[in-house]
C-alpha positions as CSV (number, residue, x, y, z in Angstrom):
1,X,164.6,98.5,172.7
2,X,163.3,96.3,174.8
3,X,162.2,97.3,178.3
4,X,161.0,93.7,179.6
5,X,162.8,92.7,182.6
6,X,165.2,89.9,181.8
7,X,164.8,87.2,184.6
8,X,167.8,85.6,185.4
9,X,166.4,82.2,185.2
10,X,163.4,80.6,183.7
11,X,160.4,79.6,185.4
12,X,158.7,77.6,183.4
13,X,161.3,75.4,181.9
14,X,164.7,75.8,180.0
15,X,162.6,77.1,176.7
16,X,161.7,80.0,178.3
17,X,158.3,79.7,176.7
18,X,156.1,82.5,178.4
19,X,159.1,85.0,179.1
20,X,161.7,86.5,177.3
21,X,164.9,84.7,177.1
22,X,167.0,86.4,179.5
23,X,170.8,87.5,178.1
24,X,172.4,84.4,180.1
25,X,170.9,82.1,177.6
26,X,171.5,83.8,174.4
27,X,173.2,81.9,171.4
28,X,175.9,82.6,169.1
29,X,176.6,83.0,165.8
30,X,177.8,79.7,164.9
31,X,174.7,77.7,166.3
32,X,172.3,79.6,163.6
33,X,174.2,78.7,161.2
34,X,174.2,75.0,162.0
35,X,170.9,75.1,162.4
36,X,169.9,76.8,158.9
37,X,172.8,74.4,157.2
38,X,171.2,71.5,158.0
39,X,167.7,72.2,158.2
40,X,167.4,73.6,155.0
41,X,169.9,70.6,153.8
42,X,167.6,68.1,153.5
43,X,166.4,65.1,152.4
44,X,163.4,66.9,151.3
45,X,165.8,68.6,148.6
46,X,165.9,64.8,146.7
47,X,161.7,65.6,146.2
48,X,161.9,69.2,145.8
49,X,164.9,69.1,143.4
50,X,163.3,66.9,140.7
51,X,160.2,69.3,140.9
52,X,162.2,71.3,138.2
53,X,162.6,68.9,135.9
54,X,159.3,67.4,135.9
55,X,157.8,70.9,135.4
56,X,159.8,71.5,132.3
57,X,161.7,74.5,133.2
58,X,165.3,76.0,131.6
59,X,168.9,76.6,132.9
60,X,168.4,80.2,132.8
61,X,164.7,80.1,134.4
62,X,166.5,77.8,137.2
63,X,169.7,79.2,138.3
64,X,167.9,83.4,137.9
65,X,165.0,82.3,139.8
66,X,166.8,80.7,142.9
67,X,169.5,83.4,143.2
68,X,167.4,85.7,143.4
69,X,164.4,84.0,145.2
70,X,166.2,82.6,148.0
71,X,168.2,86.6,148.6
72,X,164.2,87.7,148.9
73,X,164.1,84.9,151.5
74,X,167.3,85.6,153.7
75,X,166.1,89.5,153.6
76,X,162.5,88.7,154.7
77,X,164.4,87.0,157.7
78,X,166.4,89.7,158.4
79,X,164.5,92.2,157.8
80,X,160.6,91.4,158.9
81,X,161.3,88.6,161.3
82,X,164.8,88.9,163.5
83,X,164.5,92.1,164.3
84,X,161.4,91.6,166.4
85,X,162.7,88.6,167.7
86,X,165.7,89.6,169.2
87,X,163.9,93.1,170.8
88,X,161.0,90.9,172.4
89,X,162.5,88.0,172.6
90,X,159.3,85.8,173.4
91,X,158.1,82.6,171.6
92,X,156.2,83.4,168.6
93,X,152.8,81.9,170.5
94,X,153.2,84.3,173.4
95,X,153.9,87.1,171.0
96,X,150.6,86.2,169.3
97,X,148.9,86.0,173.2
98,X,149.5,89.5,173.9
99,X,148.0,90.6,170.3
100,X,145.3,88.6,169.5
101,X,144.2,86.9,173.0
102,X,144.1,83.7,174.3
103,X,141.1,82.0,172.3
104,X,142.4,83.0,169.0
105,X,146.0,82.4,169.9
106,X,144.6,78.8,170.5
107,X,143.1,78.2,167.2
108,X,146.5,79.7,165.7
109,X,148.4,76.9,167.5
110,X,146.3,73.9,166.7
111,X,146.3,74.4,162.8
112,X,150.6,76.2,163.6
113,X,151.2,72.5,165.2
114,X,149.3,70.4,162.9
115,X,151.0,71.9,160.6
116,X,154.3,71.7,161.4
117,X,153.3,68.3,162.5
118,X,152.8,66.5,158.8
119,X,155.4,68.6,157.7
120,X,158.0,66.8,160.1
121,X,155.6,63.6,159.2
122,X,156.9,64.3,155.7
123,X,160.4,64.7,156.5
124,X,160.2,61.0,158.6
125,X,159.1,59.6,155.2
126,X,161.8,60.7,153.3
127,X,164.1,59.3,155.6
128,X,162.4,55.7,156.1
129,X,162.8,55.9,152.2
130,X,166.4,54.9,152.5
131,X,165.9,53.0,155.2
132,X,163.9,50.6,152.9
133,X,167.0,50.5,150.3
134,X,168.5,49.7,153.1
135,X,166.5,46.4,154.7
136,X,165.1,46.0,151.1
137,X,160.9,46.4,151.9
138,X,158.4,47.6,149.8
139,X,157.7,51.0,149.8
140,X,155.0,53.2,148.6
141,X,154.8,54.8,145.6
142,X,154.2,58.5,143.9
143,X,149.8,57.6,144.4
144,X,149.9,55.5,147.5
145,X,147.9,57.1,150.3
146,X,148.5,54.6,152.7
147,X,151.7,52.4,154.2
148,X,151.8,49.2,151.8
149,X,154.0,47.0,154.2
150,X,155.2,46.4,157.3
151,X,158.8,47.2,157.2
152,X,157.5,50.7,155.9
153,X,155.7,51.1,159.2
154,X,158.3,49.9,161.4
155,X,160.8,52.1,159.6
156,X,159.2,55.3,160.0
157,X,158.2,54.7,163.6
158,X,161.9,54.2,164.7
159,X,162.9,57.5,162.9
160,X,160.0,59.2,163.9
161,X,160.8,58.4,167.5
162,X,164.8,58.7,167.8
163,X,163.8,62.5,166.2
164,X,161.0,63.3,169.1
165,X,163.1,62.1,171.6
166,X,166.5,65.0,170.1
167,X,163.6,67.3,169.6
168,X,162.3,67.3,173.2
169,X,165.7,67.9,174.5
170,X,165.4,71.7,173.3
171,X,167.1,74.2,170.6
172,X,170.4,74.1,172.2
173,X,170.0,70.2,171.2
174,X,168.6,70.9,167.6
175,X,171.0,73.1,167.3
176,X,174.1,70.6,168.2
177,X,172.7,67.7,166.5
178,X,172.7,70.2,163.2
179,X,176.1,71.3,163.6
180,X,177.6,68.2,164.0
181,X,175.5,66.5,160.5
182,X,175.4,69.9,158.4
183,X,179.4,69.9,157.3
184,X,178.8,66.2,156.2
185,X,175.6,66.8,154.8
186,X,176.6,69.5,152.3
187,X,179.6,67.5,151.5
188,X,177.7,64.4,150.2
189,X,174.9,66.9,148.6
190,X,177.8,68.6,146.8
191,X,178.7,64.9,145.4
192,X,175.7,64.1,144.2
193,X,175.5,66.9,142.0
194,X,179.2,66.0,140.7
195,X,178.2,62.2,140.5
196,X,175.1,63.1,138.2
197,X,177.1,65.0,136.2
198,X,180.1,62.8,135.6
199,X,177.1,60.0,134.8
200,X,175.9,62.9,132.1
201,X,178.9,62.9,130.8
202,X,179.8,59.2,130.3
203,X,176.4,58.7,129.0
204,X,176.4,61.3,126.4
205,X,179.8,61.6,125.7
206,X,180.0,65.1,126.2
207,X,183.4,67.0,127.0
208,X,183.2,69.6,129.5
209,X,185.9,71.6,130.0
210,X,184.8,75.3,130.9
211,X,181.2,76.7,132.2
212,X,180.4,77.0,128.7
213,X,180.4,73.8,128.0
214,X,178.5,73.2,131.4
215,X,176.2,75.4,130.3
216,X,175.2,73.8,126.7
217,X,175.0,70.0,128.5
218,X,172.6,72.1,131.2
219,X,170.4,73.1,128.7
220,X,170.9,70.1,126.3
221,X,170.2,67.2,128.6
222,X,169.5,68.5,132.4
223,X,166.8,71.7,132.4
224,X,166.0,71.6,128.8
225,X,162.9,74.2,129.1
226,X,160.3,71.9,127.4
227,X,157.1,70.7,128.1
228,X,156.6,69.5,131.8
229,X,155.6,66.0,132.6
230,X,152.2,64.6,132.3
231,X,149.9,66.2,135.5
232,X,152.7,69.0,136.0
233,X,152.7,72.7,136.0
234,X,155.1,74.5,133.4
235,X,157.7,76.4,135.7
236,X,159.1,80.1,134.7
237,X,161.2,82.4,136.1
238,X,158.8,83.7,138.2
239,X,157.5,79.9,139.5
240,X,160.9,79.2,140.4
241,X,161.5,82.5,142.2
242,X,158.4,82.9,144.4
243,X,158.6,79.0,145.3
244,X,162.2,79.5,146.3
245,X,161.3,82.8,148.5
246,X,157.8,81.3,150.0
247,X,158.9,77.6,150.5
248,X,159.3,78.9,154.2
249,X,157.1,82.0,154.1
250,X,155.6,80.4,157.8
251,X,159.1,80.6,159.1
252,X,160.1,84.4,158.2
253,X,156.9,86.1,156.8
254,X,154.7,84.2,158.6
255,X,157.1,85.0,161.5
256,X,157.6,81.5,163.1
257,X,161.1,82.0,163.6
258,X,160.3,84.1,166.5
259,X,160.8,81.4,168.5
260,X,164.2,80.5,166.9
261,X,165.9,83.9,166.9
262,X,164.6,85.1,170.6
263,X,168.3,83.2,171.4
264,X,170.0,85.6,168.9
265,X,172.3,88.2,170.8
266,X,172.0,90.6,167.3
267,X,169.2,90.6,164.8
268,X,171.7,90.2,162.5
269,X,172.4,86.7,162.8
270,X,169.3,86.1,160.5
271,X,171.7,86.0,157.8
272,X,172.5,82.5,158.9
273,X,169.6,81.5,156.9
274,X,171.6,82.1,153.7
275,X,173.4,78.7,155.1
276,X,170.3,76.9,154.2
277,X,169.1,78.9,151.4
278,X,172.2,78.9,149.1
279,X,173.4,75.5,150.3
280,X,170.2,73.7,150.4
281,X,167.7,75.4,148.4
282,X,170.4,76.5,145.5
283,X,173.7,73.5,145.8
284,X,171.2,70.8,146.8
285,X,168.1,71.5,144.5
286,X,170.2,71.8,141.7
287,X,172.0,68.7,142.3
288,X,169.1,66.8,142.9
289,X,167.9,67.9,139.6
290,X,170.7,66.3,138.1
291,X,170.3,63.4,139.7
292,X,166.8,63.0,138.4
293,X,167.3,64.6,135.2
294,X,169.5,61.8,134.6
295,X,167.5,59.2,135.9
296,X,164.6,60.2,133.2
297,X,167.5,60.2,130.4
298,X,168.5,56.6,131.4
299,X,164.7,56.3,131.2
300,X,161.7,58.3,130.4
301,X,159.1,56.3,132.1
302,X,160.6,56.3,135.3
303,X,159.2,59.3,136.5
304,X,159.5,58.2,140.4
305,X,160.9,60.2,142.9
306,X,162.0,58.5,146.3
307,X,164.6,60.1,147.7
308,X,166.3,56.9,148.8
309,X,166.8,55.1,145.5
310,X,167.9,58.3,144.4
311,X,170.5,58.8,146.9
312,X,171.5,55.1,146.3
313,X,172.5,55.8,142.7
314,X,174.8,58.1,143.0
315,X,176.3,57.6,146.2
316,X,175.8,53.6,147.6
317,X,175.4,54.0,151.6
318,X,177.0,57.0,152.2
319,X,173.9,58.3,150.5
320,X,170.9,56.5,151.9
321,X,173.2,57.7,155.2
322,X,172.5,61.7,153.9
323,X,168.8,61.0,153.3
324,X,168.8,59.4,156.8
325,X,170.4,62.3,158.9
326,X,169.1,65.0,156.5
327,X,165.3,64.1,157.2
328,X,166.2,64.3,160.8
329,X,168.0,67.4,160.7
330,X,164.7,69.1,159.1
331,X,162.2,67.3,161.0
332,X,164.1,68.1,164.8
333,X,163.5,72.0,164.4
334,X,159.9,71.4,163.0
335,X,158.8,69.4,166.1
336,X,160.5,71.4,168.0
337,X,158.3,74.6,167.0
338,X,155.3,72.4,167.3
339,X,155.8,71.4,169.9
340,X,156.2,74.7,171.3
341,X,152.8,75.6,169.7
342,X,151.0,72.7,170.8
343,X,152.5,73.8,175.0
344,X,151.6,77.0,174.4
345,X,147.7,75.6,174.7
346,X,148.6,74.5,178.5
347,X,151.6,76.3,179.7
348,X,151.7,74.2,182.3
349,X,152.1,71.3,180.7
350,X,155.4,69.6,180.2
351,X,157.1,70.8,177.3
352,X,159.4,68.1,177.0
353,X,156.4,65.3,176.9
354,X,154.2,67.5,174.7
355,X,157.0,67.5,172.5
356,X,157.3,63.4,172.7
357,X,153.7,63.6,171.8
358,X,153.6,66.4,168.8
359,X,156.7,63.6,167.6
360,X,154.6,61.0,168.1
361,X,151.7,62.9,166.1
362,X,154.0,63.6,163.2
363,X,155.4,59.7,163.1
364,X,151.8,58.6,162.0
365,X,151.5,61.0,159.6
366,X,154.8,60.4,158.0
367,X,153.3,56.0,158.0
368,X,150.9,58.1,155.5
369,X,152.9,58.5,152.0
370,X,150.3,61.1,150.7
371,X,152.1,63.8,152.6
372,X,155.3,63.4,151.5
373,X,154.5,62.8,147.6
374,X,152.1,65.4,147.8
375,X,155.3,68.1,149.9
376,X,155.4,71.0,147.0
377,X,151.5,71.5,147.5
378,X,151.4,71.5,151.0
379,X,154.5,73.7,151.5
380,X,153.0,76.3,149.4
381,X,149.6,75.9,151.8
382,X,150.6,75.5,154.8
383,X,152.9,79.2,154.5
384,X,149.8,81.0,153.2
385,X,147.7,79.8,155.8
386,X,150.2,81.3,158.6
387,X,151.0,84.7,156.5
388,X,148.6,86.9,157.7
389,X,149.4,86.7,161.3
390,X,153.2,87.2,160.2
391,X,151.5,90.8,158.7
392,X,149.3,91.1,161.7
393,X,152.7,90.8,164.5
394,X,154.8,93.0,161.8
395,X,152.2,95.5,161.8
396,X,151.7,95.7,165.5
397,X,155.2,95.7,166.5
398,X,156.4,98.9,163.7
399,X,152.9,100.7,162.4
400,X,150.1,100.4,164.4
401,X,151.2,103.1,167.0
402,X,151.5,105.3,164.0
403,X,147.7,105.4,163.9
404,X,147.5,106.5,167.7
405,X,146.5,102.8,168.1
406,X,147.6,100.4,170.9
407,X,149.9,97.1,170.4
408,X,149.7,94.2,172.7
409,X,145.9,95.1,172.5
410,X,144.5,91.9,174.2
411,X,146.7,92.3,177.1
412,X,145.8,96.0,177.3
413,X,142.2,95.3,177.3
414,X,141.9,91.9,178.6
415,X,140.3,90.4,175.7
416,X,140.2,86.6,174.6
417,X,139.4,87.1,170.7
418,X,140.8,90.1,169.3
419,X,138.4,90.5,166.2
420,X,140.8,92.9,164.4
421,X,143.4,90.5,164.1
422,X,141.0,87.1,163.5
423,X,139.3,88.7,160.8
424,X,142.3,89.8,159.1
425,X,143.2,86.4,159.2
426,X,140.3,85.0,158.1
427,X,139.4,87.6,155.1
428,X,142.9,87.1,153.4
429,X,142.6,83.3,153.4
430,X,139.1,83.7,151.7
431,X,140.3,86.2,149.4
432,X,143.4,83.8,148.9
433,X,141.3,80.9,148.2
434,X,138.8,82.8,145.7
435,X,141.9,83.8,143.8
436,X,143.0,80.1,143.6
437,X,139.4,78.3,143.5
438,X,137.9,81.1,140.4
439,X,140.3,82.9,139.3
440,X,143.0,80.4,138.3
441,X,145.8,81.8,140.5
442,X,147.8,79.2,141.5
443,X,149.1,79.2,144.6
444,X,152.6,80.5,144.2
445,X,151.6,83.6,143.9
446,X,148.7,85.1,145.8
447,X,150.8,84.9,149.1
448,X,152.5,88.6,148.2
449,X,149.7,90.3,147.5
450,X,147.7,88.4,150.4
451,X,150.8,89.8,153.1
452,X,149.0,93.6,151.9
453,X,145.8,92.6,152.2
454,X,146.0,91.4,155.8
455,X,148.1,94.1,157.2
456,X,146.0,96.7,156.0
457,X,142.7,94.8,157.1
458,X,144.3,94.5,160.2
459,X,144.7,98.5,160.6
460,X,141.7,99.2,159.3
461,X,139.8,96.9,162.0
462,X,142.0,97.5,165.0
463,X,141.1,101.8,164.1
464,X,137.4,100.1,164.7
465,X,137.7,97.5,167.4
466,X,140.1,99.1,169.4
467,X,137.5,102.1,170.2
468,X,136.8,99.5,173.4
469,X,140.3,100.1,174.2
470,X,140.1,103.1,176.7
471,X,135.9,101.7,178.4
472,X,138.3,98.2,179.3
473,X,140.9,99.7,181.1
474,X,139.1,102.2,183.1
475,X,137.0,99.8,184.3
């Protein structure tokens, strides 16, 4: 239970970012739902969808892998992050204040928000890519690093800035603008998929008339379980299932969605996220797939993917309209958690204009195509990186009292740098990185074991650090 007072009304801004959200401000249901729908809805799915193809993986592989990867992803929100979230109800940086102290919490925050900051770069990109179908400029391609024209830069800087500006408004304002795209969004995603396969159909000349037959054209023609593309990893069942579940490890693992569920009224709202998981990361992954699997049957050597064209294809402008709104609907909530990061450096700071700023930040990146056509890698890094302080808040908020040890420690004792909780960060990341750099682990998967690692380090160094406790607050 939580025994914080709850302050009838904010004092440092409508966020509520260094105080928990008091019950007048609380959200409903339907606004998580919105949210999730359209975040998770995105265009990002048009770059992540074809992922499967390229990596050679089957039906079977596909469809077991993200049922059961993205239910491991809607628990690890309802079970690891919400219910801290709604019994604190603080910002995930605040959270991180009171355990690790206000030096570490500030190197947390600057990689947190540079983070989130070329993700929501990447999520500009994929919109500007149907804005060049659009107004018919050049844009880059799959080994561009850099923008290759003019209208490319002009493109992503008006995005960029119309999403700061809906971002800087606050959640309740992320949370309208999704509600009001999602219903559309799915809509159009849930054509696409239809589109590709009636274009399957007419181009093979394949009758389907029953999930059987489904079924056979799926593994015939769409996920055919071959070799993967040139310079691409062969996906399994168990690629497809840890990718699914860790895509946003940050968000519930990594515990980011602190800051989005403090306006919960019952932890149980987390199973909002199954909005985005099952519609976006199972409907809309598997549609883009289609698309692209039938772009490669129309031709092998186009191997491209731009979301835009894509879109195009199957759906004219109502399409590149979906890429549009569905960047934006991903990249509001992302700047709006950096932003939130990046105040939490100078709580007095404006958190309005520092989010301006963090949307300014992550319109220059998105000008830089690397980002976005390099999205699966970074995904997958950017989650580990922020993983072991999800284990380091889960462990201080259920277990570490169990051990006759003290939560909150830096507020308790005043210190800047709790060690316990830096080097617990620090070790897994190493141990993480040894496992990819030597070892050949790829990435996917040394994220579970690494969540292990880091809570017990953290234990095991709090039982030794926090010996300082009692000689701090006598003093």
């Amino acid at each position: 239970m939580n025994t914080e007072k709850q302050p009838q009304q904010s004092q440092t801004g409508s966020e509520f970012e260094r105080e928990p959200v008091p019950k007048s401000a609380l959200l409903g249901f339907k606004s998580f739902i919105g949210m999730y729908a359209g975040e998770h809805c995105a265009g990002t799915e048009l770059m992540i969808g074809p992922l499967f193809v390229a990596a050679g993986v089957s039906a079977f592989d596909l469809v077991a892998g993200l049922l059961l990867g993205n239910a491991l992803a809607v628990f690890s929100w309802m079970l690891l992050c919400a219910p801290i979230a709604t019994r604190r109800r603080l910002t995930l940086y605040y959270h991180l204040e009171k355990i690790c102290g206000r030096k570490l919490v500030t190197l947390y925050n600057l990689a947190n928000g540079m983070m989130f900051c070329f993700l929501a770069g990447a999520m500009v990109t994929v919109s500007a890519t149907a804005v060049g179908v659009w107004f018919k400029f050049k844009m880059p391609g799959l080994n561009d690093l850099y923008p290759n024209s003019i209208g490319w830069v002009v493109a992503v800087a008006v995005v960029g800035g119309l999403i700061a500006i809906v971002a800087a408004y606050g959640y309740k304002t992320v949370a309208k603008f999704a509600n009001i795209a999602a219903p559309w969004m799915v809509l159009v995603f849930l054509a696409f998929g239809f589109v590709g396969l009636r274009q399957f159909i007419n181009e093979t000349g394949a009758e389907v008339k029953s999930l059987g037959d489904f079924w056979t054209l799926a593994n015939t023609h769409i996920w055919k379980g071959g070799a993967p593309l040139e310079g691409q990893v062969k996906f399994t069942f168990w690629h497809v299932m840890f990718f699914s579940w860790f895509c946003n490890m940050a968000m519930h693992i990594g515990m980011s969605d602190l800051s989005v569920f403090r306006f919960a009224r019952k932890s149980w709202y987390a199973i909002a996220s199954s909005a985005g998981m099952y519609v976006g990361h199972f409907m809309a992954w598997i549609s883009a797939s289609i698309l692209y699997a039938y772009q490669l049957h129309l031709n092998p050597a186009d191997t491209d993917v731009l979301p835009g064209p894509l879109a195009y294809r199957a759906a004219g402008l109502v399409g590149l309209l979906c890429v549009i709104i569905a960047g934006w609907t991903t990249a509001n909530p992302t700047i709006y958690r950096a932003g939130l990061a990046f105040q939490a450096l100078s709580p007095k700071s404006s958190r309005f204009k520092v989010t301006l700023i963090t949307g300014a930040i992550a319109t220059i990146a998105g000008m830089f195509p690397a980002i976005a056509m390099k999205l699966l890698d970074f995904v997958a890094l950017y989650g580990l990186v922020l993983m072991p302080m999800g284990a380091v808040i889960f462990v201080d908020f259920w277990i570490i009292r169990k051990f006759g040890l003290q939560s909150y420690y830096a507020e308790l004792s005043g210190k800047t740098f709790n060690w316990a909780a830096g080097l617990a960060w620090f070790v897994t990341l190493a141990i993480a990185w040894v496992l990819v750099k030597f070892a050949g682990v790829q990435i996917f998967f040394v994220s579970l074991p690494g969540w292990f690692v880091a809570a017990l380090l953290y234990i095991v160094l709090s039982k030794i650090y926090q010996k300082k406790l009692r000689p701090v607050a006598a003093e």
